[in-house]
N, CA, C and O of each residue as an XYZ file, in Angstrom:
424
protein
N      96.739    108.351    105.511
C      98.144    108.567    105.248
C      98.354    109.768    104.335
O      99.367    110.441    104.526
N      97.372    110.169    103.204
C      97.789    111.157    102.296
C      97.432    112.403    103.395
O      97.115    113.393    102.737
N      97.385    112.649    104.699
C      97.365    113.657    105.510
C      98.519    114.099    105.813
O      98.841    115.286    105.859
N      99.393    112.896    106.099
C     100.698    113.306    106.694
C     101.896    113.430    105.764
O     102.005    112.502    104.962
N     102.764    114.334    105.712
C     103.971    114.760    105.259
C     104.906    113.304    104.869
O     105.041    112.286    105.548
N     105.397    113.597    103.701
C     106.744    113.100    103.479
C     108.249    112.956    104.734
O     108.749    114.018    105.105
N     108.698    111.931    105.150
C     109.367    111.843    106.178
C     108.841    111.406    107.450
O     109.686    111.324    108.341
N     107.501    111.068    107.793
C     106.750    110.970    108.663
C     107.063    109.986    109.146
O     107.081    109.041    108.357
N     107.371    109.743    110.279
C     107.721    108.110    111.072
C     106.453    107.490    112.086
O     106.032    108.060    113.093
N     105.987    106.230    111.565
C     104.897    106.101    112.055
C     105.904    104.361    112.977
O     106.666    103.551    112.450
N     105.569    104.418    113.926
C     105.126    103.025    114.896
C     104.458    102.371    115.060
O     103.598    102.745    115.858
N     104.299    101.000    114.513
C     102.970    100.285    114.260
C     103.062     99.212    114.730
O     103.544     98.255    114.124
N     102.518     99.165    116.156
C     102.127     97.774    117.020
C     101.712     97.025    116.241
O     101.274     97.775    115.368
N     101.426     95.432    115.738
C     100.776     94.835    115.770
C     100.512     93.673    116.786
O     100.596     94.073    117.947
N     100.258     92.536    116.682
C      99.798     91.892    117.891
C     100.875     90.674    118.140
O     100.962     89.938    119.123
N     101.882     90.697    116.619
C     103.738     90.030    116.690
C     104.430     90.708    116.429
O     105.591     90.320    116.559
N     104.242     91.998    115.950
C     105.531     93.039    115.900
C     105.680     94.322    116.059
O     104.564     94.813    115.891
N     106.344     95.034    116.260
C     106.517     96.338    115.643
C     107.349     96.685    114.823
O     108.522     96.337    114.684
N     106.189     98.000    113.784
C     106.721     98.368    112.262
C     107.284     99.363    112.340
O     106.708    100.132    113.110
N     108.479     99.899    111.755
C     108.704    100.929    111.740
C     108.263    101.540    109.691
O     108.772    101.027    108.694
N     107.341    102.573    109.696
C     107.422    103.234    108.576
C     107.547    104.661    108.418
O     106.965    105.441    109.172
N     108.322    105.050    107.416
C     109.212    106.027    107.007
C     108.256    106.423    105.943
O     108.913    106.268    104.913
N     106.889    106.916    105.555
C     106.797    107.845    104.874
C     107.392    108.478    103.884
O     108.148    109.367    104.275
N     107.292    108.278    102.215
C     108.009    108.926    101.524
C     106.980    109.574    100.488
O     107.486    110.134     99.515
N     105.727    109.559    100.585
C     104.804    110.099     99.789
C     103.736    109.369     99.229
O     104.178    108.270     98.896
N     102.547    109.469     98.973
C     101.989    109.019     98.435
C     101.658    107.430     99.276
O     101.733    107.295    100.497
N     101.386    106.620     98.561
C     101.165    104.941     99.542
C     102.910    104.477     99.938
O     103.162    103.599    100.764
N     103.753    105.083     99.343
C     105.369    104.759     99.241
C     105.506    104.835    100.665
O     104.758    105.582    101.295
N     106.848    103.772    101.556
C     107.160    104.234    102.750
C     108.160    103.154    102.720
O     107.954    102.183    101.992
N     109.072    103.218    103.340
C     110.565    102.500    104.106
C     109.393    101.941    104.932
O     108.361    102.555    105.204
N     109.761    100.480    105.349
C     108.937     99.420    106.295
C     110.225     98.428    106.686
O     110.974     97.803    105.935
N     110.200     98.521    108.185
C     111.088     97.277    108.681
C     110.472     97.095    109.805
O     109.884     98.078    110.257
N     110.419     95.750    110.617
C     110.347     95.634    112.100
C     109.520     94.030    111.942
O     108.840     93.573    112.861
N     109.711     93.369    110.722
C     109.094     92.043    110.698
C     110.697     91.646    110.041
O     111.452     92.189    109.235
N     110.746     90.004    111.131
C     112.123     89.195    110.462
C     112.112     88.501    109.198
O     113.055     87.809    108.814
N     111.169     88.665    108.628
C     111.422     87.708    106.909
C     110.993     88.813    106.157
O     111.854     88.910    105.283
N     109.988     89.892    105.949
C     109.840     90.280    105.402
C     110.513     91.182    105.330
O     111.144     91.209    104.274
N     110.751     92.233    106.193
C     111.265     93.675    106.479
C     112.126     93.566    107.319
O     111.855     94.404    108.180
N     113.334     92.837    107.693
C     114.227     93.122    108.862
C     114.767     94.021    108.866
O     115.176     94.334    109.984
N     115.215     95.253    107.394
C     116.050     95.656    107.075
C     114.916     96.810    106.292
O     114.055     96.466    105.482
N     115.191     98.372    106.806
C     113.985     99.179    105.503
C     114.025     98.460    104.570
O     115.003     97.759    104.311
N     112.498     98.518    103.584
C     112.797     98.005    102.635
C     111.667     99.172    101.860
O     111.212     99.892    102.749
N     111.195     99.488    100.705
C     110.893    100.364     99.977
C     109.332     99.565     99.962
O     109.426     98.536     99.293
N     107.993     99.759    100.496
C     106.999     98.913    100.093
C     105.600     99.883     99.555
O     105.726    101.057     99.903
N     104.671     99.675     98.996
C     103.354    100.376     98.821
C     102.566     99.850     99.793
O     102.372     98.654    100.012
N     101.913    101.216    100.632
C     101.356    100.551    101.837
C      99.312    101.076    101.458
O      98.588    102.067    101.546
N      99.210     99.272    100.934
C      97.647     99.584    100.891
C      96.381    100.417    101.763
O      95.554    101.269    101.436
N      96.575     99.977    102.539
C      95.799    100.530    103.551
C      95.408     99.294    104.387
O      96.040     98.262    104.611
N      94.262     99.671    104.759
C      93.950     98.480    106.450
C      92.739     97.524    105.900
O      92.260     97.760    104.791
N      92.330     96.606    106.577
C      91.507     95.707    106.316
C      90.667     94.930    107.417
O      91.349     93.944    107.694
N      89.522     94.916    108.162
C      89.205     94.122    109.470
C      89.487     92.609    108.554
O      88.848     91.825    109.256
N      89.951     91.942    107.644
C      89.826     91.003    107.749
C      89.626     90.122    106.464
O      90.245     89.144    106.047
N      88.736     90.692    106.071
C      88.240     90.728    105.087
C      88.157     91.017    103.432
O      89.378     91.003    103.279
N      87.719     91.233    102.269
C      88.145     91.189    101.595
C      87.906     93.069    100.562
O      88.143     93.424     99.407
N      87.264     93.864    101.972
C      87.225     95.366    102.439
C      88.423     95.541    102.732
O      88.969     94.835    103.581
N      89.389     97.027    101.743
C      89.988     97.792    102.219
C      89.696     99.212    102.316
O      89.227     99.825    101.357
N      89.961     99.777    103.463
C      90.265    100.926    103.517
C      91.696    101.798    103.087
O      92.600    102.084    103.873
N      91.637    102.180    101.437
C      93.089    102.584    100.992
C      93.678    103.526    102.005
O      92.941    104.042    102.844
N      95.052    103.793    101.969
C      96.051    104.604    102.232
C      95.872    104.960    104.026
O      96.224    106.030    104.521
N      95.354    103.991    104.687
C      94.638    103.797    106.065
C      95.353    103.003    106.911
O      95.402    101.791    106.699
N      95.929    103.513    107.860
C      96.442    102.845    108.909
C      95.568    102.725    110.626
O      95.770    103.422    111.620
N      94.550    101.529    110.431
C      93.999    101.688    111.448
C      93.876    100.341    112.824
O      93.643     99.135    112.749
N      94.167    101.288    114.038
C      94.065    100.430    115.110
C      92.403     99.269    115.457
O      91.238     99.648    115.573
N      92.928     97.954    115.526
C      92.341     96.867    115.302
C      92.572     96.071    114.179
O      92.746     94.853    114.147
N      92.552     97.121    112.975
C      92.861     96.245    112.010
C      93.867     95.486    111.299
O      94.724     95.017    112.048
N      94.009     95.232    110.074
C      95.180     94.775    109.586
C      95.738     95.106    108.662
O      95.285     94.831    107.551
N      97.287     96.033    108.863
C      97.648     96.403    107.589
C      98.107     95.716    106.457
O      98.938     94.809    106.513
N      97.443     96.238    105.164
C      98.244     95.232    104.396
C      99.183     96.024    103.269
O      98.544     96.811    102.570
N     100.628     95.925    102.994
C     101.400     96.481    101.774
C     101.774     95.255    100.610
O     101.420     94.076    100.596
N     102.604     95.999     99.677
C     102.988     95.230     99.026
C     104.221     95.330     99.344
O     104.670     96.402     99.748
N     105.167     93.962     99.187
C     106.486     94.051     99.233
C     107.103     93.921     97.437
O     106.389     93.349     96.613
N     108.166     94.387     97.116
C     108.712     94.256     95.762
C     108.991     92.737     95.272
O     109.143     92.269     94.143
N     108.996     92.195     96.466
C     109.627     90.711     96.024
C     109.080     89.524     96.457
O     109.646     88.468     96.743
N     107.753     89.860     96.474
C     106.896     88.838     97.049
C     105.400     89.774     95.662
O     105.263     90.953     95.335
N     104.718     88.668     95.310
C     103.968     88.619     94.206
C     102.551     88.949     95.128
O     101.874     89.640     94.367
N     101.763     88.769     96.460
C     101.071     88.631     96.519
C     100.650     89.881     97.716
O     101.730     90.393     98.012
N      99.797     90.406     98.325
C      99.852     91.578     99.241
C     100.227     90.759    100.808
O      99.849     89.696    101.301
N     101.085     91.769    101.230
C     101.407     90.974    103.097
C     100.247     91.728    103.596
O      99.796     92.800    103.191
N      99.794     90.862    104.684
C      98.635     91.642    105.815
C      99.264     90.779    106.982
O      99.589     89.597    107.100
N      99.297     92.144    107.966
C      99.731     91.873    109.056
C      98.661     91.197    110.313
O      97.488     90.878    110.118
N      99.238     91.106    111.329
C      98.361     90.678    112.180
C      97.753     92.021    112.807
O      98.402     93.055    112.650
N      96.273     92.072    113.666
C      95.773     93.436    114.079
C      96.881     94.265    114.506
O      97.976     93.930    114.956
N      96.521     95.106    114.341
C      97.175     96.161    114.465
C      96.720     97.144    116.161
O      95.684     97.808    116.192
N      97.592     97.072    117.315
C      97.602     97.209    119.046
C      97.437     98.775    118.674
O      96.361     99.367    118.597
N      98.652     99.295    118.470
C      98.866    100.780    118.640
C      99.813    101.170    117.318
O     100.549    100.476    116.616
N      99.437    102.712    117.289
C      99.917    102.942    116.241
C     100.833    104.777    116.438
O     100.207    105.773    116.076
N     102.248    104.918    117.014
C     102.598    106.192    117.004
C     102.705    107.014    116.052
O     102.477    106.526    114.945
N     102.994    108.192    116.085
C     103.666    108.974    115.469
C     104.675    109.639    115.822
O     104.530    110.605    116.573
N     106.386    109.118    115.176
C     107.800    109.735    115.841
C     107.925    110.887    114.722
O     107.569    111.006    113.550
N     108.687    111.765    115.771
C     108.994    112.772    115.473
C     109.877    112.419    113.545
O     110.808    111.617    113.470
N     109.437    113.042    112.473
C     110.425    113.537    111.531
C     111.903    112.794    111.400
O     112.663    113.243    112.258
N     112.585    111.680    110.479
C     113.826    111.494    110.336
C     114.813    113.422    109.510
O     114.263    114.211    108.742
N     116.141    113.532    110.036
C     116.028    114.396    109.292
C     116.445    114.021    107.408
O     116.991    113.004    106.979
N     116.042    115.027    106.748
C     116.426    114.985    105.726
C     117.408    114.116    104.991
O     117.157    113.423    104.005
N     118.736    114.269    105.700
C     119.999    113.604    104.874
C     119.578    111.917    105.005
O     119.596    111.150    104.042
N     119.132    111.459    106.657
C     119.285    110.484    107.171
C     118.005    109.373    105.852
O     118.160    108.229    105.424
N     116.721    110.509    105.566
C     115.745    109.775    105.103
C     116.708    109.667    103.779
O     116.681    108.478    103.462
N     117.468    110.322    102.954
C     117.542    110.376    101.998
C     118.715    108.909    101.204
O     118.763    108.302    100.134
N     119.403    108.913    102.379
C     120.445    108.010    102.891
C     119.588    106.463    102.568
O     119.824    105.645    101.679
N     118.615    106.434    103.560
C     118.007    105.205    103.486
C     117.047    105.011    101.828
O     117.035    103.964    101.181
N     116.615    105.775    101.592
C     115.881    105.777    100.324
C     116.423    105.490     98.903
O     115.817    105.200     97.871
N     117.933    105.678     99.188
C     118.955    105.426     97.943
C     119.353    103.812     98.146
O     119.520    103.040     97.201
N     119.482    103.425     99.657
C     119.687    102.089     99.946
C     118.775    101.231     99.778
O     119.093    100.042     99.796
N     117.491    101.594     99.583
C     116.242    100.673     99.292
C     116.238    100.105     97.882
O     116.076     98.943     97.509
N     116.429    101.068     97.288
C     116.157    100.747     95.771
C     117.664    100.112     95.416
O     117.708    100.103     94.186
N     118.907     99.581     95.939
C     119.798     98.893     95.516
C     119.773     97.138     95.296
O     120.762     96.557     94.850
């Protein structure tokens, strides 16, 4: 993840959902596309991936495995189920990311 740019929109199959993350720097990213946790962007630190185990690979988003972030309002790390496919969408522009990033932190 510390490869790709600020604004970066990634698509993240897993094997019950798809994620949408918004990239804002560093492990930081807008995450929605799960119904209890994320229905709605929400502002999360995205650890990196895990086969399973009690091995992470930081700041790593990888196919098979399982991502895990932190959410602000939950005490303990979420890990998702494997992880199918993983895109990369084109860039939100500017205003739109900036828009959502002020709404996260409310």
């Amino acid at each position: 993840m510390s490869d790709l740019p600020p604004a970066t929109v990634l698509e993240i199959q897993t094997m019950h959902h798809c994620y949408r993350a918004v990239l804002l720097g560093g492990s930081e990213a807008l995450l929605s596309g799960h119904p209890e946790f994320c229905p709605e962007p929400v502002q999360v630190a995205i650890s990196g991936s895990t086969w399973g185990g009690s091995m992470l690979k930081l700041q790593f988003v990888g196919r098979g495995m399982h991502l895990e972030f932190r959410h602000p309002q939950y005490p303990m790390p979420i890990v998702t189920s494997p992880i199918q496919e993983i895109r990369d969408n084109p860039s939100l522009p500017t205003v739109e990311l900036d828009s959502r990033a002020r709404g996260a932190h409310s």
